[in-house]
DRENDO-1510 file (C-alpha; in Angstrom, 1 decimal, always signed):
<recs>
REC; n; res; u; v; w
REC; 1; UNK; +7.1; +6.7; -18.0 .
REC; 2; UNK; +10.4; +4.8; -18.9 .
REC; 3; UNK; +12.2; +3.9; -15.9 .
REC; 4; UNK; +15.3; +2.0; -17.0 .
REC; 5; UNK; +16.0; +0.4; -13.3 .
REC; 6; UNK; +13.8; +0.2; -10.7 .
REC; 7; UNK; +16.4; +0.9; -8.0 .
REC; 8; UNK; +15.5; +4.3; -9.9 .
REC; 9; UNK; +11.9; +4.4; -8.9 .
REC; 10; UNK; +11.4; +7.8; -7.1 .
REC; 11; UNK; +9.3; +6.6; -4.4 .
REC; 12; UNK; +8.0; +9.3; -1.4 .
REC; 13; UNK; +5.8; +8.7; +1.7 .
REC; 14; UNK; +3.8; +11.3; +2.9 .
REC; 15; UNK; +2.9; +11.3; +6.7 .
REC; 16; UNK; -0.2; +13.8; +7.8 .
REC; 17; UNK; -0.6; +14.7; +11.2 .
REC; 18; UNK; +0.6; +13.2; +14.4 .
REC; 19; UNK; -0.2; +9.5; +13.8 .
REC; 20; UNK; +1.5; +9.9; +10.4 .
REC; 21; UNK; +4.3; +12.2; +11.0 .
REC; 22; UNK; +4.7; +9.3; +13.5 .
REC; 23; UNK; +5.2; +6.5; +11.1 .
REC; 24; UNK; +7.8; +7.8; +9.7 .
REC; 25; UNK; +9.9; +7.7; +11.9 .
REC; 26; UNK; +8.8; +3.9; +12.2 .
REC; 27; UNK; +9.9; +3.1; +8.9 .
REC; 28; UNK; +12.3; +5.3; +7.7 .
REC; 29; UNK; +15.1; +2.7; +8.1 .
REC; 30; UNK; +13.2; -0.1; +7.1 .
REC; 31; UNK; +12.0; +1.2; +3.3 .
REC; 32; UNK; +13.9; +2.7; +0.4 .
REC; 33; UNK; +12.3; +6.2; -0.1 .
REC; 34; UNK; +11.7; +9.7; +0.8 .
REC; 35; UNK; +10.0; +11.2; +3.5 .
REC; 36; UNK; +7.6; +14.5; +3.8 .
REC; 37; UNK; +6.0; +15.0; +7.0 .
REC; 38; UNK; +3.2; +17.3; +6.7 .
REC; 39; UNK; +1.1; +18.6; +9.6 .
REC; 40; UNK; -0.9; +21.8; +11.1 .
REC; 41; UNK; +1.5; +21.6; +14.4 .
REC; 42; UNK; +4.8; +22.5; +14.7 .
REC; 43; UNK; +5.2; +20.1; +17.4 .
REC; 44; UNK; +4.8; +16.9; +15.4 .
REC; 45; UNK; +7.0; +18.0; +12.7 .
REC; 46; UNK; +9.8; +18.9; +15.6 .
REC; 47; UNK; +9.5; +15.1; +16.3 .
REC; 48; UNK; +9.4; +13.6; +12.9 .
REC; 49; UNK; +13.1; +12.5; +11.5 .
REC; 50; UNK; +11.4; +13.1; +7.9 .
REC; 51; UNK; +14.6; +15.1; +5.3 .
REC; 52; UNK; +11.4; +17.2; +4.0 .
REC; 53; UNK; +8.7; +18.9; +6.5 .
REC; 54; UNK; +6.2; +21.3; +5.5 .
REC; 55; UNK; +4.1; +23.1; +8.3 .
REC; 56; UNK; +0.3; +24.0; +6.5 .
REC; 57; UNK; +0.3; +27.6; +5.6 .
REC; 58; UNK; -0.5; +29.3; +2.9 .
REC; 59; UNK; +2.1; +28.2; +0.9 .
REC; 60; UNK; +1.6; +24.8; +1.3 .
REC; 61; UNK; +0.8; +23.9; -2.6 .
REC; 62; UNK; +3.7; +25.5; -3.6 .
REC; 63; UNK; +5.7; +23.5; -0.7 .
REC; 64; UNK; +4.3; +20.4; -1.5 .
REC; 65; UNK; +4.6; +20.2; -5.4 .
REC; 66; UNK; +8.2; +21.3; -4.8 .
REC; 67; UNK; +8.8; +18.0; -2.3 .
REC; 68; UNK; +7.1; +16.1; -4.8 .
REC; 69; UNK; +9.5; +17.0; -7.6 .
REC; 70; UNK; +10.6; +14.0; -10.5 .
REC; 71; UNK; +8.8; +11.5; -8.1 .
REC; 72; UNK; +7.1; +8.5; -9.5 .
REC; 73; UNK; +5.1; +7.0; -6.6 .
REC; 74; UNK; +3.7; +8.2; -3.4 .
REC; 75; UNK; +2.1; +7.2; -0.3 .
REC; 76; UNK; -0.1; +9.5; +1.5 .
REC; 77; UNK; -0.6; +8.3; +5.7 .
REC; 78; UNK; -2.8; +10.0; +8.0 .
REC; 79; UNK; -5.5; +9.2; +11.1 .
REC; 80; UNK; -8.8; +10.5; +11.1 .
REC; 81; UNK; -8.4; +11.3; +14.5 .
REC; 82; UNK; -7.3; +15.1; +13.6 .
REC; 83; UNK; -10.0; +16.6; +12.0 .
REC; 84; UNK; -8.3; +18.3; +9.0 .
REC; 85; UNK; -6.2; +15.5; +8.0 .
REC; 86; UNK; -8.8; +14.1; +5.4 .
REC; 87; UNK; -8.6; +17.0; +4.2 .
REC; 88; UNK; -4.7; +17.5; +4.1 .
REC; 89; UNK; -4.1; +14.3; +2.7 .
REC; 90; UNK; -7.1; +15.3; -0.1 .
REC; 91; UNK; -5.0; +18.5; -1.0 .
REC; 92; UNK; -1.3; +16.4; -1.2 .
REC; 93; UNK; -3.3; +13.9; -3.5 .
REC; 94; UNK; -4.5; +16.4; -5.8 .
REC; 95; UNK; -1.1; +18.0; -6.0 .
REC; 96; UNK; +0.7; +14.5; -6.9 .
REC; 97; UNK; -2.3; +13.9; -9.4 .
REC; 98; UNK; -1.7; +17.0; -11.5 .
REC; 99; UNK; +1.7; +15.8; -11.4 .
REC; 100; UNK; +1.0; +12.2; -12.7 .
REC; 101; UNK; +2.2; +10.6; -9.9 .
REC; 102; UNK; +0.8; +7.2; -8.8 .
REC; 103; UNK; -0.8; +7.6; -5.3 .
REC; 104; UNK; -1.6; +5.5; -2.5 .
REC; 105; UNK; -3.3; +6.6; +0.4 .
REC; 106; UNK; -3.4; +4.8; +3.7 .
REC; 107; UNK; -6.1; +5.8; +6.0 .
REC; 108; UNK; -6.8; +5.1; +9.4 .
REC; 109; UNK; -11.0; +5.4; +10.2 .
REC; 110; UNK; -13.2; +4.2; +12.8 .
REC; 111; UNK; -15.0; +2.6; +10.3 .
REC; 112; UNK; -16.1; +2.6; +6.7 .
REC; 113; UNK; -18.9; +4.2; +7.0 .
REC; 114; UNK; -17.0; +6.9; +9.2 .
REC; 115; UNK; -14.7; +7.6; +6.3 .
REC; 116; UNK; -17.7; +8.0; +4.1 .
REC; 117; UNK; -18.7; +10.6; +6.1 .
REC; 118; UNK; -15.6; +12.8; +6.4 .
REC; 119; UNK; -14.2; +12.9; +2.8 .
REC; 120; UNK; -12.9; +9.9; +1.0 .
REC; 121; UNK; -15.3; +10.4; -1.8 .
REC; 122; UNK; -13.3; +13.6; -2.4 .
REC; 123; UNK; -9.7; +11.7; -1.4 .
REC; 124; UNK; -10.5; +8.8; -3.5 .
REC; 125; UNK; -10.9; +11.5; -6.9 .
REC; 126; UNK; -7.2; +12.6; -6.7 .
REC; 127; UNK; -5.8; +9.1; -5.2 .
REC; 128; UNK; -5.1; +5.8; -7.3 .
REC; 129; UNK; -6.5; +3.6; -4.7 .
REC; 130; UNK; -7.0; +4.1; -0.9 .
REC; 131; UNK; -6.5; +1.6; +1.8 .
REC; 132; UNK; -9.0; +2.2; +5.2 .
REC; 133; UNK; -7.4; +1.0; +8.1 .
REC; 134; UNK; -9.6; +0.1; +10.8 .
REC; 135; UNK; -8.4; +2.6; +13.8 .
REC; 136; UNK; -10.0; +1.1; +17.0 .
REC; 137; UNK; -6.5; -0.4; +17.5 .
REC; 138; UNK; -4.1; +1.9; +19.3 .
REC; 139; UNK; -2.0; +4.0; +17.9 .
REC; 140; UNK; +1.2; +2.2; +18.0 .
REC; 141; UNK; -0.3; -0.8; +16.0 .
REC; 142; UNK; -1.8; +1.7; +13.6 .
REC; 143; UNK; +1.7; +3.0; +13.1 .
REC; 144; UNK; +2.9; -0.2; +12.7 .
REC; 145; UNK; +0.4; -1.4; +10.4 .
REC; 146; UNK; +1.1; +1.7; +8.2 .
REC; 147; UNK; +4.6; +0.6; +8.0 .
REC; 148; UNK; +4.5; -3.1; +6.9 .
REC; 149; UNK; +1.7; -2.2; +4.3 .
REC; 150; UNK; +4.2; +0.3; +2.5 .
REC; 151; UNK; +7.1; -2.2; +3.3 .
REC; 152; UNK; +5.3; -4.8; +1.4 .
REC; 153; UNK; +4.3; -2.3; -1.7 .
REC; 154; UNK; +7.5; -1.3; -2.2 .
REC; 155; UNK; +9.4; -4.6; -1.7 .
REC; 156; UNK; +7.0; -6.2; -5.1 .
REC; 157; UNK; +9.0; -2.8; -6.8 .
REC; 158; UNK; +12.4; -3.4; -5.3 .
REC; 159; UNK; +13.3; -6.6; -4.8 .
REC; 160; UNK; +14.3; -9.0; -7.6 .
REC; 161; UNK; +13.2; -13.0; -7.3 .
REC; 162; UNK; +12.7; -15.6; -9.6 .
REC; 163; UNK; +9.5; -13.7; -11.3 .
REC; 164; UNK; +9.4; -9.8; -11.4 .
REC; 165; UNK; +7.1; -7.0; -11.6 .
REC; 166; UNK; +8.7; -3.9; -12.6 .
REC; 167; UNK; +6.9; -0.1; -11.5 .
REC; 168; UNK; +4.9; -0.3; -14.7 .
REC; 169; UNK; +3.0; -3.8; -13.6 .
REC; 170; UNK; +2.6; -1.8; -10.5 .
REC; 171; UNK; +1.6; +1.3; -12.0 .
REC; 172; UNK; -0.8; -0.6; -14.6 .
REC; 173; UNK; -2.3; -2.9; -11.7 .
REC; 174; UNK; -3.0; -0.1; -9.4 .
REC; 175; UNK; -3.6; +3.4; -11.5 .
REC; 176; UNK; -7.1; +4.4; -11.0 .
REC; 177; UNK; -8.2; +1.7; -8.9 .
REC; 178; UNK; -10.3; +3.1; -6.1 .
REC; 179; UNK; -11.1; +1.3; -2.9 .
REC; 180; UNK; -8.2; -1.5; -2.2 .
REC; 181; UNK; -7.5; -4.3; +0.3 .
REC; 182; UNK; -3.7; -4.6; +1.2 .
REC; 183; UNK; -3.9; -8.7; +2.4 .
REC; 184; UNK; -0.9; -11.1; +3.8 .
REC; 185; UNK; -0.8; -15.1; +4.9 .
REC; 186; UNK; +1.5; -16.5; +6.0 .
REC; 187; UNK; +2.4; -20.3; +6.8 .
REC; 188; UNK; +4.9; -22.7; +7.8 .
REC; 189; UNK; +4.7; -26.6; +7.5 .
REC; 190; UNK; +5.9; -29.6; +6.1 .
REC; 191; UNK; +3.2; -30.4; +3.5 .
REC; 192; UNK; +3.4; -27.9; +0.5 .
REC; 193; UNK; -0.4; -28.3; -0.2 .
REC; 194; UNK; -1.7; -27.7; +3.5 .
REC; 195; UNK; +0.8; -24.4; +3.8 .
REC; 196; UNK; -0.3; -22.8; +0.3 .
REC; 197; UNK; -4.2; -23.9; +1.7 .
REC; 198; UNK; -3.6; -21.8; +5.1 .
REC; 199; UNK; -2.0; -18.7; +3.6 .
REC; 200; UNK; -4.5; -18.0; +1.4 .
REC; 201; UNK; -7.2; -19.1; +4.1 .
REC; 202; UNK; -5.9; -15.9; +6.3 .
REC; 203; UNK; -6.2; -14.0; +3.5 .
REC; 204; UNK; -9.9; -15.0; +2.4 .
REC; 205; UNK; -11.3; -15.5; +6.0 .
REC; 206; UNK; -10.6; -11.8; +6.9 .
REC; 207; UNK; -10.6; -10.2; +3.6 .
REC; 208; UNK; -13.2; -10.4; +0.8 .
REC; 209; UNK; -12.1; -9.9; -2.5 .
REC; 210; UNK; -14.3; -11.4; -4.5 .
REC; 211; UNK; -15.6; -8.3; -6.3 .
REC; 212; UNK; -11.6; -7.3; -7.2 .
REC; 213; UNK; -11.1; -7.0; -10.7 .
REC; 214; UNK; -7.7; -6.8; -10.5 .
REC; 215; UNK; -5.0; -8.2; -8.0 .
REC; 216; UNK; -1.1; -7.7; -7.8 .
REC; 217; UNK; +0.1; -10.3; -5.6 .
REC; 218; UNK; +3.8; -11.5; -4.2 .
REC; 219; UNK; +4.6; -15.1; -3.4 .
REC; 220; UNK; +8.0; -15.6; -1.1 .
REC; 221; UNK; +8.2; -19.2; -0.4 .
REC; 222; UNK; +11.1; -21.9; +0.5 .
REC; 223; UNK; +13.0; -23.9; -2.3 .
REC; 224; UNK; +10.6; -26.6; -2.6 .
REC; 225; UNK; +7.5; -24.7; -3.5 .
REC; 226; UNK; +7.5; -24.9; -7.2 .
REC; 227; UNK; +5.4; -24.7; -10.3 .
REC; 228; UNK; +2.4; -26.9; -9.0 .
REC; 229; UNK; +2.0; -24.6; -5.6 .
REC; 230; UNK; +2.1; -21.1; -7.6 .
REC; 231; UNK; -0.5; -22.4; -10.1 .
REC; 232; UNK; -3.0; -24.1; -7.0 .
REC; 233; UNK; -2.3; -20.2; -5.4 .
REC; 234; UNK; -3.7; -18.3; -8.7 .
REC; 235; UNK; -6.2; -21.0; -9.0 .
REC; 236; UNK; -7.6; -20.5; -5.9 .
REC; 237; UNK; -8.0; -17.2; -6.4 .
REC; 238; UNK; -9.8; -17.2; -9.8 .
REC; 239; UNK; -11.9; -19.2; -8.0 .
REC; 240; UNK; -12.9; -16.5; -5.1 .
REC; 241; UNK; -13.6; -13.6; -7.5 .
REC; 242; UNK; -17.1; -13.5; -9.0 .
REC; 243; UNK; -15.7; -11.5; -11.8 .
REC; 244; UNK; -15.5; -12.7; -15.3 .
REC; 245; UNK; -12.7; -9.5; -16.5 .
REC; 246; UNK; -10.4; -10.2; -13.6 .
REC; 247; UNK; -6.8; -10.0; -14.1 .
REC; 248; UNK; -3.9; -11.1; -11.6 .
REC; 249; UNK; -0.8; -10.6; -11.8 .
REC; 250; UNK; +2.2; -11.7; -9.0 .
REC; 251; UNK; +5.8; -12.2; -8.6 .
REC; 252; UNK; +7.9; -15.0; -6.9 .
REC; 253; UNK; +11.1; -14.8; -4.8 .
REC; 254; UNK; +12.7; -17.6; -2.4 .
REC; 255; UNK; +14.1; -17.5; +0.8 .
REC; 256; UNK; +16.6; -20.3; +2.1 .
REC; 257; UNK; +14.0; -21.7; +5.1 .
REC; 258; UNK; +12.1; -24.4; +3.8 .
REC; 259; UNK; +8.3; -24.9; +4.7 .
REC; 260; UNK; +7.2; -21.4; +4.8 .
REC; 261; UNK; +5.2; -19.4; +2.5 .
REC; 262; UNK; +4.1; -15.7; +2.5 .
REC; 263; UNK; +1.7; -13.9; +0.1 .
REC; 264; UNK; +1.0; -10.5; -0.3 .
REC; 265; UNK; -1.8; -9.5; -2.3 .
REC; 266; UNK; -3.6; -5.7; -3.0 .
REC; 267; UNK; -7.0; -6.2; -4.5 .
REC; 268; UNK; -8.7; -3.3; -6.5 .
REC; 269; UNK; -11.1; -1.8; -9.0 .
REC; 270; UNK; -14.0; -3.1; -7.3 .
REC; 271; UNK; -16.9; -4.0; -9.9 .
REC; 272; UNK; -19.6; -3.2; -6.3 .
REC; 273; UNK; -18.2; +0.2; -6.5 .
</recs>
């Protein structure tokens, strides 16, 4: 793949179902892509603001390879709430793998072990990695959660800082990598030690990654975190993973407010798996 500028990546998102049919219209503004909405009801697609909106019939593979034309990254969304959607997003992951396209699907389950039960054995063979989304919140947090975990995916390919990771870091990072955690911290403050400390202590205290072998992370921090902070972050990191063949790999941008620090990391290819 030889993609000269990444304003050129061909990035789609996929919404399945209500709840993802939904999120698009949440974040259709706010991220630099196309949009499919794909459902069994007529009634969600009549709401969706998606350019592209298949209805499942028959044709669907036909449909859906079509929509997925010349692209170079999708996300799948959907809710486990609708009992084919598993399934949907399954069939739309198997379409985009025959088609080499790196996939990404976001799921919303009761639990794990929930998942486990309804198909993401079978959605994790045709997607790169897949998220699970814990879906005893309500539904507009869900959607909302869906949104900022594709904003932040798409902003490491699409915005330019002071270090840069172009689709093929991405593609390399994440191709093939199974179960994934999508974590953020964030912190503000006038010591640079005690903020870098904090971020990465909401990431760790809710997240465990130590099993990740490989992590794609984005740093967007004030002018006066430098050299010494970015290092103490991967540091840290190496640290938490019990991995000896780990690999991370992150990019750096700055923003003019001073004191605050957010990091964005997706962990992956699991050696527990």
């Amino acid at each position: 793949m030889n993609i000269e500028n990444e304003k050129n990546v061909e990035i789609k998102v996929a919404g399945i179902g209500k709840t993802g049919n939904n999120t698009l219209n949440e974040i259709i503004k706010a991220v630099e892509a196309d949009f499919v909405a794909v459902s069994e009801k007529q009634e969600n697609l009549d709401l969706s603001e998606s350019g592209t909106k298949i209805l499942m019939t028959k044709d669907f593979e036909e449909k859906m390879k079509k929509a997925l034309e010349n692209t170079d990254m999708l996300f799948i969304l959907a809710e486990t709430d609708e009992t084919e959607n598993v399934k949907i997003s399954t069939a739309a992951a198997k379409i985009a793998q025959s088609l080499e396209i790196l996939t990404v699907s976001i799921i919303a389950a009761p639990s794990a072990e929930e998942f486990e039960k309804i198909g993401k054995t079978e959605l994790k063979q045709f997607s790169d990695i897949v998220v699970t989304v814990p879906s005893e919140k309500i539904s507009e947090e869900i959607e909302k959660i869906f949104a900022r975990d594709i904003k932040l995916i798409v902003d490491i390919i699409r915005e330019k800082g002071i270090v840069n990771l172009d689709f093929a870091d991405v593609n390399s990072m994440l191709k093939g990598g199974g179960t994934a955690v999508i974590a953020y911290g964030t912190a503000t403050g006038e010591n640079k030690e005690n903020v870098v400390e904090k971020a990465l202590n909401e990431i760790l205290s809710k997240n465990s990654i130590k099993n990740a072998r490989r992590i794609l992370m984005n740093i967007v921090a004030g002018p006066e975190i430098g050299l010494t902070e970015l290092t103490k972050i991967t540091e840290i990191l190496e640290k938490e993973l019990e991995t000896e063949k780990s690999c991370i790999v992150w990019a750096y941008a700055t923003e003019p407010e001073e004191g605050r620090l957010s990091i964005t990391l997706i962990a992956t290819d699991f050696s527990n798996e």
